[in-house]
SERO-4910 file (N, C-alpha, C, O; in steps of 0.05 Angstrom, whole numbers):
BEGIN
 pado doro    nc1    nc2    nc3   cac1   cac2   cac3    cc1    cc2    cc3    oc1    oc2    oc3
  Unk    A     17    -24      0      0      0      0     17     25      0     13     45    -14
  Unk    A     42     22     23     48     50     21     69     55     -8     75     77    -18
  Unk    A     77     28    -18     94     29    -45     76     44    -66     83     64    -78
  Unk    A     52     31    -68     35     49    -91     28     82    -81     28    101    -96
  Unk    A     24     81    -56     32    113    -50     52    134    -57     48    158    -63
  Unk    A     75    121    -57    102    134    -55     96    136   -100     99    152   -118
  Unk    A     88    113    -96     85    109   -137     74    132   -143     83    147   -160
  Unk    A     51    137   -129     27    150   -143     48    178   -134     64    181   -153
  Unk    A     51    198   -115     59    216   -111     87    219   -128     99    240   -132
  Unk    A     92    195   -135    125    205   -159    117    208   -187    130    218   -205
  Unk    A     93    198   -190     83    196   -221     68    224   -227     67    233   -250
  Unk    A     54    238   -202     33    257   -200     60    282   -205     62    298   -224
  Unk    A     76    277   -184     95    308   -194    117    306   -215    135    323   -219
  Unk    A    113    278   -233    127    284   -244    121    288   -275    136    288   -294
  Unk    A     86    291   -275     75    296   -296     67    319   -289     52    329   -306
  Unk    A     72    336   -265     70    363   -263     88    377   -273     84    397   -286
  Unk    A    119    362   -267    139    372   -279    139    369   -304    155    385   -314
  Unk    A    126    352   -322    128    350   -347    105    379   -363    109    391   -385
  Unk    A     88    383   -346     69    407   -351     87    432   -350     89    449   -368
  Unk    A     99    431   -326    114    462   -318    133    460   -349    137    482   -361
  Unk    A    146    432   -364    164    438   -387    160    441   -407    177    446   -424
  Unk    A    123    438   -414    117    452   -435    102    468   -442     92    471   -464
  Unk    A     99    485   -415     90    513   -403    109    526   -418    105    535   -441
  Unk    A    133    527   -403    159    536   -407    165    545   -436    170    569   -442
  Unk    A    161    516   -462    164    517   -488    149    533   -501    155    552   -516
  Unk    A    120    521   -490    105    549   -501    111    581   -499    106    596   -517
  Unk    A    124    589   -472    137    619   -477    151    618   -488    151    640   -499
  Unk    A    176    600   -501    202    605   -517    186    608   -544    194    627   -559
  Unk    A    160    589   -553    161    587   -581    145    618   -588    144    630   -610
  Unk    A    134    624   -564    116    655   -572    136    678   -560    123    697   -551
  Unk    A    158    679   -557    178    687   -552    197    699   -588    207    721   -594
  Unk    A    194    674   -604    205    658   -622    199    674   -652    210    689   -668
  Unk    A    166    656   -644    135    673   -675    152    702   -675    161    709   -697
  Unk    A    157    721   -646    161    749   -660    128    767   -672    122    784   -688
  Unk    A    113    749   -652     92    760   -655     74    773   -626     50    778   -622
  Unk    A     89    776   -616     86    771   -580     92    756   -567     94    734   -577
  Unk    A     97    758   -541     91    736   -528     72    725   -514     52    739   -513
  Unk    A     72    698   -497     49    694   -480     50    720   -455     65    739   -450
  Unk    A     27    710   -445     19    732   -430     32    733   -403     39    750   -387
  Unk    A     31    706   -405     56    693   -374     86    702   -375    103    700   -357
  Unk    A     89    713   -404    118    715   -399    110    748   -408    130    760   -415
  Unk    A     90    760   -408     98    794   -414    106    806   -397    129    813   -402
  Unk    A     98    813   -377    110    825   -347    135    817   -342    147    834   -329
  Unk    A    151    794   -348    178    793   -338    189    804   -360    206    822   -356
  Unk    A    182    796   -384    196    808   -415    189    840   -414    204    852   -430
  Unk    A    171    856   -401    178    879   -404    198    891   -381    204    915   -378
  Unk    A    204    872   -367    220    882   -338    247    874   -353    261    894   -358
  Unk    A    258    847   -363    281    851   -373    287    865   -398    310    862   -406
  Unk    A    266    885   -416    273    898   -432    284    922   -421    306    930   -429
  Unk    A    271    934   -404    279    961   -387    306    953   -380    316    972   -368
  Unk    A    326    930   -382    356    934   -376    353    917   -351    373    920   -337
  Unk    A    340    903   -342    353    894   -314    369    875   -318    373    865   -341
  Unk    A    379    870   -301    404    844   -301    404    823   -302    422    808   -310
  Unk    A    370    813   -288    354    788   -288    356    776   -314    367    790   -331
  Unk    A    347    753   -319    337    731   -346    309    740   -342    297    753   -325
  Unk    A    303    725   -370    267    727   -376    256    700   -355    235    687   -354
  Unk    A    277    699   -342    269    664   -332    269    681   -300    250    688   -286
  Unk    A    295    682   -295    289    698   -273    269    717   -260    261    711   -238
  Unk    A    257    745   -272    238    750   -273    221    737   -268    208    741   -248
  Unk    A    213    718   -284    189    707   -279    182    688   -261    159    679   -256
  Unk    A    204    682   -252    210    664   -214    197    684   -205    173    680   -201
  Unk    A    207    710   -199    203    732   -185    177    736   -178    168    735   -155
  Unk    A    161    741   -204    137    752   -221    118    721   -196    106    728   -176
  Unk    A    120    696   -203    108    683   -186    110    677   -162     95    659   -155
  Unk    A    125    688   -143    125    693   -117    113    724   -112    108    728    -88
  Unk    A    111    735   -121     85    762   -120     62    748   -126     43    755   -112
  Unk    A     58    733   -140     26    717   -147     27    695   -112      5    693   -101
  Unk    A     49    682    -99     35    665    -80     33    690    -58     14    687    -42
  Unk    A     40    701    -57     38    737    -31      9    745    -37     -5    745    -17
  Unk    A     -6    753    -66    -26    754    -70    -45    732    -57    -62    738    -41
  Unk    A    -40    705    -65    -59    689    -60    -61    689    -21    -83    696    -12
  Unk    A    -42    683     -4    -41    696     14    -61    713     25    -75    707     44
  Unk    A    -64    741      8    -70    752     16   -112    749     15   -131    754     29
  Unk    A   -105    738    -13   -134    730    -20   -150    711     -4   -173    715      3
  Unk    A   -132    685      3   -147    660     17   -146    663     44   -163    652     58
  Unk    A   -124    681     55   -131    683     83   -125    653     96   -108    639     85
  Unk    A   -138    644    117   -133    629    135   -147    589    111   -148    564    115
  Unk    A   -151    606     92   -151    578     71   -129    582     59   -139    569     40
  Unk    A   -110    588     51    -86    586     47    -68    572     60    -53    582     77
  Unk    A    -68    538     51    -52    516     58    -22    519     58     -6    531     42
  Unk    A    -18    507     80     15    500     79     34    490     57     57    497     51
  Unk    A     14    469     45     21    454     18     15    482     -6     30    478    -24
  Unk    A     10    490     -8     11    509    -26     47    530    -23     53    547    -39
  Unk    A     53    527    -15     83    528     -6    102    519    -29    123    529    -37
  Unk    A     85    491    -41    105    476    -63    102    497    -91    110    489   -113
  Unk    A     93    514    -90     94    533   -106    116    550   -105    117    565   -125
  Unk    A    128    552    -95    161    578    -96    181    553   -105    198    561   -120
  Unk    A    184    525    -99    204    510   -114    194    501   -149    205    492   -169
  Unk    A    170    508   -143    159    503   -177    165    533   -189    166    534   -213
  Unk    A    169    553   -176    177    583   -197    196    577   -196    204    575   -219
  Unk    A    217    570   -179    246    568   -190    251    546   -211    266    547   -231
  Unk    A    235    528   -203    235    504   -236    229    506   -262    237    494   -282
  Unk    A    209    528   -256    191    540   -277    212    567   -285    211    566   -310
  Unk    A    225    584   -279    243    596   -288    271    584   -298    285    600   -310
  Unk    A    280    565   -296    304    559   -295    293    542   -321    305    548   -342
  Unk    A    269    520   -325    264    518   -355    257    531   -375    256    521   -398
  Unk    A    248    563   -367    238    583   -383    270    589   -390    274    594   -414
  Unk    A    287    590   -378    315    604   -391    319    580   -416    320    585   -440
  Unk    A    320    557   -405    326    536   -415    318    532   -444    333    535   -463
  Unk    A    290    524   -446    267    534   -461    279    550   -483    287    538   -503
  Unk    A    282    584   -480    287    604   -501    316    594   -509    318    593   -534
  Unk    A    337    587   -495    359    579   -510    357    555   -529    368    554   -551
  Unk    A    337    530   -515    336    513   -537    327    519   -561    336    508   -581
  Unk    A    304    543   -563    300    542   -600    306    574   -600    285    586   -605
  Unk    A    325    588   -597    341    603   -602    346    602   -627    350    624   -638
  Unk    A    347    577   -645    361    582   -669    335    581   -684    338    574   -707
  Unk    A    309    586   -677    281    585   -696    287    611   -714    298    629   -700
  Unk    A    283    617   -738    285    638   -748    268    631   -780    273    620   -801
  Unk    A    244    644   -767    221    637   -789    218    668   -798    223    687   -784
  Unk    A    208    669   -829    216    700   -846    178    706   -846    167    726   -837
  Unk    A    167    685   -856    141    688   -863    119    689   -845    115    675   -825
  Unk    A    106    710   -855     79    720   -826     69    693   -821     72    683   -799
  Unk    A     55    680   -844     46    651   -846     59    638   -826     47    627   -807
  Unk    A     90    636   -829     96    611   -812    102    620   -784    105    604   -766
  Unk    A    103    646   -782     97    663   -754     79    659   -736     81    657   -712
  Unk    A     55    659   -757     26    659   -738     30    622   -733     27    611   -712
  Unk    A     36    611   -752     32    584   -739     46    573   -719     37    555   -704
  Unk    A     71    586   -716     92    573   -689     76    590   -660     81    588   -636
  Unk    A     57    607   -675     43    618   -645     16    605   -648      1    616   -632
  Unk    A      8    594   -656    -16    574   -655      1    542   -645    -17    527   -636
  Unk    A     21    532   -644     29    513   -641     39    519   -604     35    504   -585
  Unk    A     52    547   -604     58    551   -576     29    548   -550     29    538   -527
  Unk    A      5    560   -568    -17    558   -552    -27    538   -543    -39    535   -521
  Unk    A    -22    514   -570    -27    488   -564    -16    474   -537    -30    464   -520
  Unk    A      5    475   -537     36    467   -524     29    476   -491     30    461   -472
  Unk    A     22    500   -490     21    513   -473    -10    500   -449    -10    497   -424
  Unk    A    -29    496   -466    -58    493   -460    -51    466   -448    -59    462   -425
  Unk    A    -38    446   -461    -35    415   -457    -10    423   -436     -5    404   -422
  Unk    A      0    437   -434     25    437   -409      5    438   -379      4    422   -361
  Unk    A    -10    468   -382    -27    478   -363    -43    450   -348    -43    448   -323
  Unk    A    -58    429   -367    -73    423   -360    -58    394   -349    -70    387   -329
  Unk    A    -38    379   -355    -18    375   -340      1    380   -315     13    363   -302
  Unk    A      0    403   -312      6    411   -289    -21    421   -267    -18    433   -245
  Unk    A    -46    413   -278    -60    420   -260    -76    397   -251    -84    399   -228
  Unk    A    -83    375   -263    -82    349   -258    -86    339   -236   -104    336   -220
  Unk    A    -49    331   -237    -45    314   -219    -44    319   -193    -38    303   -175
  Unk    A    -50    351   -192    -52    362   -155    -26    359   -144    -26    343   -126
  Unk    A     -8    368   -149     21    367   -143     24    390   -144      5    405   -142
  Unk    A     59    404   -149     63    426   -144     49    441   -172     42    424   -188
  Unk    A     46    455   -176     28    478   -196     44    504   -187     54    510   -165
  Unk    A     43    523   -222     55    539   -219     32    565   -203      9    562   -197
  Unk    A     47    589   -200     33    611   -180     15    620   -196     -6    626   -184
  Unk    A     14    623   -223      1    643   -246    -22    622   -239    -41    627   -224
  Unk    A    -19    597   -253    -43    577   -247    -56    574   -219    -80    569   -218
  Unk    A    -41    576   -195    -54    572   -162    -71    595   -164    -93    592   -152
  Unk    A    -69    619   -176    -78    644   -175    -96    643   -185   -115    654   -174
  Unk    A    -98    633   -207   -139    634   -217   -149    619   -213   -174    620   -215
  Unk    A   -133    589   -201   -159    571   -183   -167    587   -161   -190    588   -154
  Unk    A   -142    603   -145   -163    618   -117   -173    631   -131   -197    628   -124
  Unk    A   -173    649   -152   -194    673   -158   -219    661   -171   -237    676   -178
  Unk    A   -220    639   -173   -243    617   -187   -249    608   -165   -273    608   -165
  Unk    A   -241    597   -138   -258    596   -121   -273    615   -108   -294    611    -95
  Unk    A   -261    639   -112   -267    665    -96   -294    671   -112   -316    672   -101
  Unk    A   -292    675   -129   -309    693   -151   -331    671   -160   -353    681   -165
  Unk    A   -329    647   -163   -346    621   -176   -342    624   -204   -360    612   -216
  Unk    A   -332    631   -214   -320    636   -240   -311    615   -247   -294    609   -231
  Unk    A   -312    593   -269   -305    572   -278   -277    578   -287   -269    599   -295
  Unk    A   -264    558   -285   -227    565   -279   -214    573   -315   -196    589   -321
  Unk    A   -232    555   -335   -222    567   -353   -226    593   -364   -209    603   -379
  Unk    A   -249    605   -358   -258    632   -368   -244    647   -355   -237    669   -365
  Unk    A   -234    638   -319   -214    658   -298   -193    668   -311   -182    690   -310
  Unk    A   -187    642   -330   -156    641   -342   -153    660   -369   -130    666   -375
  Unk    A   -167    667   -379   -187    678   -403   -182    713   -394   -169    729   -407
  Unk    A   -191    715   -376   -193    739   -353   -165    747   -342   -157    771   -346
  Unk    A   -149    730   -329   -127    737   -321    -95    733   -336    -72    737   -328
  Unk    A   -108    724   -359    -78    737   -381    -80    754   -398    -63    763   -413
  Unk    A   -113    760   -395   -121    789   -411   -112    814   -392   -108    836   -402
  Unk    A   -107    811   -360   -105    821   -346    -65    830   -345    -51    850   -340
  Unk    A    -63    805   -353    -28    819   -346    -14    827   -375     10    833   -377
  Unk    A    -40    826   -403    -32    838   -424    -29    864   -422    -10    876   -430
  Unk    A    -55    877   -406    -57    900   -405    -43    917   -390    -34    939   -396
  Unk    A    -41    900   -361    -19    909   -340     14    909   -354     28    929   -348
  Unk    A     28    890   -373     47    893   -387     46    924   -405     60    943   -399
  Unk    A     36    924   -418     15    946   -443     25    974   -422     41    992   -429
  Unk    A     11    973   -393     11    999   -385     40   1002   -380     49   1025   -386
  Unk    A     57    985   -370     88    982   -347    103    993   -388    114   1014   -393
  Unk    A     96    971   -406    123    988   -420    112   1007   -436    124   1008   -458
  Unk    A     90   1025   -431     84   1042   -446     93   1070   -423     95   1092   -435
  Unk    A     97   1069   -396    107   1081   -382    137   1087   -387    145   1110   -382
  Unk    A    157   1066   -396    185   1066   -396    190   1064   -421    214   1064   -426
  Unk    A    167   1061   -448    183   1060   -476    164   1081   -488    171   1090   -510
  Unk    A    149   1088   -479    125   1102   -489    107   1095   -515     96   1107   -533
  Unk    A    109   1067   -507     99   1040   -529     85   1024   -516     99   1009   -502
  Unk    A     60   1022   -515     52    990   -503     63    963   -520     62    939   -512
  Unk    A     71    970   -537     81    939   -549    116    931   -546    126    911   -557
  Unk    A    129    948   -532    160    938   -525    162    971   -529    150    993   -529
  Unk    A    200    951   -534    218    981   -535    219    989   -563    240   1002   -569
  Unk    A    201    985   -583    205    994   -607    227    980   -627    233    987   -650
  Unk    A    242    951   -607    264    936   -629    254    911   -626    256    896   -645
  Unk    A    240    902   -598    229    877   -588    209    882   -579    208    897   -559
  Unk    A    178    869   -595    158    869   -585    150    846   -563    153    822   -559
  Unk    A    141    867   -553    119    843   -522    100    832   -530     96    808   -536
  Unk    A     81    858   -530     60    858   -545     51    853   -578     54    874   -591
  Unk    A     42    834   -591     32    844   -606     -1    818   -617    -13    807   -598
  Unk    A     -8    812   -639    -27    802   -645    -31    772   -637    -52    759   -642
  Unk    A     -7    762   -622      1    732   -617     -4    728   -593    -10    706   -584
  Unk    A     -1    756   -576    -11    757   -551    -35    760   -547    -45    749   -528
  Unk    A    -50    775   -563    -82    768   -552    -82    742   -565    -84    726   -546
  Unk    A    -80    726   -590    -84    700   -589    -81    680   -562    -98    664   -554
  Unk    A    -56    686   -549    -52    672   -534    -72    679   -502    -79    663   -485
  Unk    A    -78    711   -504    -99    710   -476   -119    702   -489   -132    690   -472
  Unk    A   -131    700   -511   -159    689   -521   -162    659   -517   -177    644   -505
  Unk    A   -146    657   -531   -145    620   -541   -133    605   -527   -135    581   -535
  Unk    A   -117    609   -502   -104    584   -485   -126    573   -459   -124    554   -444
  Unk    A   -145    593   -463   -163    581   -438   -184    562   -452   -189    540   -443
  Unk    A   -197    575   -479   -212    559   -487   -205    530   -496   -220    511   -495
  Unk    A   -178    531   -505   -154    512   -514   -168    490   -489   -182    471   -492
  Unk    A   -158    500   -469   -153    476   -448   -183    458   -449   -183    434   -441
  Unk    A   -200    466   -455   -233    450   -459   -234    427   -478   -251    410   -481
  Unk    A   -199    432   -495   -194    406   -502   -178    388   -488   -186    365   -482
  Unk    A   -156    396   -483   -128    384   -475   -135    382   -440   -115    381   -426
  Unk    A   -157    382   -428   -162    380   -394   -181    353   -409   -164    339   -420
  Unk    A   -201    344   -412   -208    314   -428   -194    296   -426   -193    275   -413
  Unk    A   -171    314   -453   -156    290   -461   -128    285   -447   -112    269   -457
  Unk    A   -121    302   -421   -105    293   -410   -121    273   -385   -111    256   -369
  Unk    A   -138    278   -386   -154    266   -361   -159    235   -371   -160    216   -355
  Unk    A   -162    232   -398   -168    211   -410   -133    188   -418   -131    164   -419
  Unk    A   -117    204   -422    -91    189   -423    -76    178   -401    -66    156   -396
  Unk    A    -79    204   -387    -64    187   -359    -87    178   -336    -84    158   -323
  Unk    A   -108    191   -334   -134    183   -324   -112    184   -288    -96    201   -281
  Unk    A   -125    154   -270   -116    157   -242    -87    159   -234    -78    167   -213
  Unk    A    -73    149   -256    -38    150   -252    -39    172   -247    -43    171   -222
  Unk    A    -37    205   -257    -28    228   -247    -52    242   -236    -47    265   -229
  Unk    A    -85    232   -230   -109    249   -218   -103    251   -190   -105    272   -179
  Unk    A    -95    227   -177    -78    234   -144   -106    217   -135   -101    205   -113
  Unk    A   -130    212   -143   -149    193   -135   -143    160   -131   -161    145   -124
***
């Protein structure tokens, strides 16, 4: 009994970890398109455009330990101890986001066509990472802990939350580098913003109404934690 325990809890985080790595890909490849990026990575990508010293990876460690301080602040005395495993998943989750942009570093696509498609492929990637990492009830990243509490809070069904809160940090990105470039879409050489990013706040929540099914249907009780 307690062997299939120890099984089940190594199989559950480690198809979380397999979520958090193609979370990750999905920012490198909409990183990549040159059509924006995801929305998860705009706020750190407009902080390391302004010059900081950080990585786009770093930042965004950062960026999700301000999301578990929020939740904190939101859940109050429902705010579990186990929710804790969230600051070793931003550092995991940053350190494959560095990882991530160096691996396809060498993408260099000329055509809008094949532009928009490596950002339709990132969304994909991204939706099936999310729903992976949310599964198996293991560690989960902060961006994601954050609209399940705001989906418990609000009764807001978690994918429409999600719908809601990367439209939220488009705009919050939008205002931060239109303050320091006097551009909501970057510094005028590297866009943050642009048409790939609302794809990606539009379409990764609805996305997941597929890829939450059919991850539920492939790995089924191995990574559900039931």
């Amino acid at each position: 009994m307690m062997k299939n325990n120890i099984r089940n809890v190594l199989m559950r985080y480690l198809a979380a970890t397999a979520g958090l790595f193609l979370v990750a890909v999905g920012v490198a490849l909409s990183i990549e398109s040159d059509l924006g990026t995801a929305p998860v990575s705009c706020p750190p990508y407009v902080a390391h455009l302004c010059g900081g010293a950080l990585t786009v990876g770093e930042y965004t460690g950062l960026m999700h330990l301000l999301f578990i301080v929020f939740q904190m602040v939101l859940l109050g005395r429902r705010f579990k101890a186990a929710y804790l495993m969230q600051v070793p998943a931003a550092v995991v989750f940053g350190a494959l986001t560095d990882i991530a942009i160096g691996a396809f570093s060498w993408l260099d696509i000329s055509s809008y066509a094949g532009r928009l498609a490596l950002t339709i492929a990132a969304v994909a990637v991204t939706a099936l990472g999310v729903s992976m990492e949310v599964l198996p009830q293991a560690w989960m990243l902060a961006g994601e802990q954050t609209v399940w509490a705001l989906s418990e809070k609000t009764g807001v069904r978690y994918d429409k939350m999600k719908v809601c809160f990367d439209v939220f940090l488009v705009v919050a990105s939008a205002a931060f580098s239109f303050i320091f470039f006097r551009s909501p879409f970057g510094n005028g050489h590297e866009f943050v913003i642009r048409e790939g990013t609302i794809i990606f706040a539009i379409c990764t929540g609805l996305c997941m109404r597929l890829t939450d099914p059919l991850v539920k249907k492939m790995f089924g009780k191995i990574i559900s934690g039931s």
